[in-house]
N, C-alpha and C positions, 0 to 999 in steps of 0.2 A: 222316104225315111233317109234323113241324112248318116255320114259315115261315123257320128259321135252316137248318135243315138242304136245306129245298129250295131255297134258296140256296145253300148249299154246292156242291150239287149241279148246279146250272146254273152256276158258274163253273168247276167242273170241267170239264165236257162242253166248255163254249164256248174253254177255254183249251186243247184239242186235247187232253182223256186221253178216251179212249174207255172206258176199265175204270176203278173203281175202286182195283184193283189197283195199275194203271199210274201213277195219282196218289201213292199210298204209296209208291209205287219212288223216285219224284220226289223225295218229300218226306224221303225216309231213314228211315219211319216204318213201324212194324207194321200188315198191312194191316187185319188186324179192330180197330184202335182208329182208323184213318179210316173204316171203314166204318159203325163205330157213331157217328161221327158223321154220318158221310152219309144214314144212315137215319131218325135222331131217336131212335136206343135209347141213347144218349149226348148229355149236352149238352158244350159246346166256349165254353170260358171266348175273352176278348178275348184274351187272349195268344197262343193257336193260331190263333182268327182271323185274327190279323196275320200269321202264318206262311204260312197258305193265302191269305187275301189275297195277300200278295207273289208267292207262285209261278202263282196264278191271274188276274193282274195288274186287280185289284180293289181298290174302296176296303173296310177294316177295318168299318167302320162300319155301310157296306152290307151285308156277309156277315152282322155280326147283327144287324140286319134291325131297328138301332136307327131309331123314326119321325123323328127329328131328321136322320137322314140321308137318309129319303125324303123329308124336307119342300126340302130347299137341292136338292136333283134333282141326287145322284149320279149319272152316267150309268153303265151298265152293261154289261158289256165285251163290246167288239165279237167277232167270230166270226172266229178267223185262216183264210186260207186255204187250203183243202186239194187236194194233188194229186188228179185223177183217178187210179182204180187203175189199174195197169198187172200185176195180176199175170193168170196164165196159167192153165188149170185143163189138169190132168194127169190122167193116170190115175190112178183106185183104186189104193192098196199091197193087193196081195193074199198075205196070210200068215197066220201063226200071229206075235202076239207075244211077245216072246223075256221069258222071269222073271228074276229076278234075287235072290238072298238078301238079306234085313236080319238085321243084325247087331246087339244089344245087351242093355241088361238094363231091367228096369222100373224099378229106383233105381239110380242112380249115386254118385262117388265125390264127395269135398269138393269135386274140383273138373271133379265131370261126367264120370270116367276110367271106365269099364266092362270087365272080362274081354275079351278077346279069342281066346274059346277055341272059338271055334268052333259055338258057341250059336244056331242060326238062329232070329227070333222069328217071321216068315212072310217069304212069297213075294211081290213086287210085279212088273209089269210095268215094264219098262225104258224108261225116257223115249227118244225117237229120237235125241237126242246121246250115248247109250248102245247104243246095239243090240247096236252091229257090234264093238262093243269089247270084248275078251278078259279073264276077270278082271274085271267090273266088279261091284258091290254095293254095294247100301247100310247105312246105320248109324240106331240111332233114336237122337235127343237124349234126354239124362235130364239132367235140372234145366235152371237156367237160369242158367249158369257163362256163356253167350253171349249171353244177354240183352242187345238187342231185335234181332240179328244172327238166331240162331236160339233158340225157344223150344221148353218140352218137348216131348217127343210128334212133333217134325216129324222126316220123316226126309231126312236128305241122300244123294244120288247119286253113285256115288264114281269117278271116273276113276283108276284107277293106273297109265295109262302115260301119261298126259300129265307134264310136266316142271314143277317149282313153281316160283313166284319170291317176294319179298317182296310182303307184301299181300295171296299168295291165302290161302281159308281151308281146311284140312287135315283128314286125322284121322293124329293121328303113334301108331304102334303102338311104345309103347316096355315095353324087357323088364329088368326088376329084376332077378328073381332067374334064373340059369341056369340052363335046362331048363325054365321055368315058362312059364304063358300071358302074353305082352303085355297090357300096361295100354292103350286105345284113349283116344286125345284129341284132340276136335272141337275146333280152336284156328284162331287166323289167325296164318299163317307169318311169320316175324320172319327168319330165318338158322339156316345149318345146313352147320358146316362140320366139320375134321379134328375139330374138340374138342369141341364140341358142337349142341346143337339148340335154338335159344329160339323160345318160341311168347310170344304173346300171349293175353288171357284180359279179359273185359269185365267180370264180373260176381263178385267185387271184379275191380276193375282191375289186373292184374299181369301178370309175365312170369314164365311156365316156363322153365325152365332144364334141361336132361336132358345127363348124357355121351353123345358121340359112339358111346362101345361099348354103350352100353342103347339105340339106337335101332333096333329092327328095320325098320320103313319110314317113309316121309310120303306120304301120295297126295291127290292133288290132288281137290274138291270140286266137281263141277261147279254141280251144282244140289240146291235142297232144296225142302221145302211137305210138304203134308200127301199120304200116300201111301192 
């Protein structure tokens, strides 16, 4: 590990992310391009510097680990306070846990839309905000129509009885032709009323648009990663 990146990395830790991970969550950023920087398999130009700087509350200068900044003796941030734990330790869950189908295809559509016929690709275990819930499955992303939201290959965990609102992100099952299979699209919900359904879409930047009577469902996303 070079001496930017183990920088990086002790301003991580010291600025209260215990994971990796948790620092990306932070920063709004995909977590294997902080971690490739945190590790030194990537280098991280001055401009991200400043970005982790700011959230790590650190001088720019110091993260890369320029000697003009060690010379003026940046100081180097202090360590916030952490509560004692206070959790409890429970019993073992003793069970079998519960599968759950994915659903997709290996290439998707122009804009990431896949069959929804019924195609199981495998079988995953069901994350615990899933268990107990009726109906629940997931879906694999194909392309990167959601880019840096969700990238290919990840799958998302799909809640369909919880209720949507604007802002969450979806997979809306819309049906073209009658009798036929539903078109499946991984989107973030925009509105969805008598007339129609608009989603949003990152990667180009646009808005879907569907009639009201081609929508066979929207269900709500809880969670996604690598399954």
């Amino acid at each position: 590990m070079n001496e930017k990146a183990e920088r990086l990395r002790q301003a991580r830790i010291t600025a209260g992310y215990r994971f990796a991970s948790d620092a990306a969550n932070a920063l709004g950023i995909v977590a294997s391009t902080y971690r490739a920087h945190e590790n030194g398999q990537n280098e991280f130009e001055f401009a991200e510097a400043k970005i982790y700087a700011r959230k790590f509350n650190v001088d720019p200068v110091w993260l890369m680990g320029d000697a003009a900044g060690a010379e003026i003796g940046i100081p180097t941030p202090k360590p916030r306070a952490v509560d004692p734990p206070n959790a409890t330790v429970i019993e073992k869950v003793v069970g079998e846990a519960r599968k759950i189908p994915v659903f997709g295809q290996a290439v998707g559509g122009v804009d990431g839309e896949f069959l929804m016929n019924g195609n199981v690709l495998y079988d995953v275990l069901a994350p615990p905000i899933l268990s107990d819930i009726s109906g629940a499955y997931a879906v694999s992303i194909s392309g990167d129509s959601m880019s840096p939201r969700y990238e290919d290959g990840e799958v998302c965990f799909v809640d369909p009885s919880r209720r949507v609102k604007r802002g969450d992100y979806v997979i809306a099952q819309i049906r073209l032709e009658e009798g036929g299979a539903p078109l499946a699209y991984v989107k973030k919900f925009i509105r969805h009323n008598s007339s129609e359904l608009v989603l949003e879409q990152f990667n180009p930047q646009k808005e879907l648009r569907f009639e009201a009577h081609t929508v066979h469902s929207v269900h709500y996303i809880a969670l996604a990663g690598n399954a």
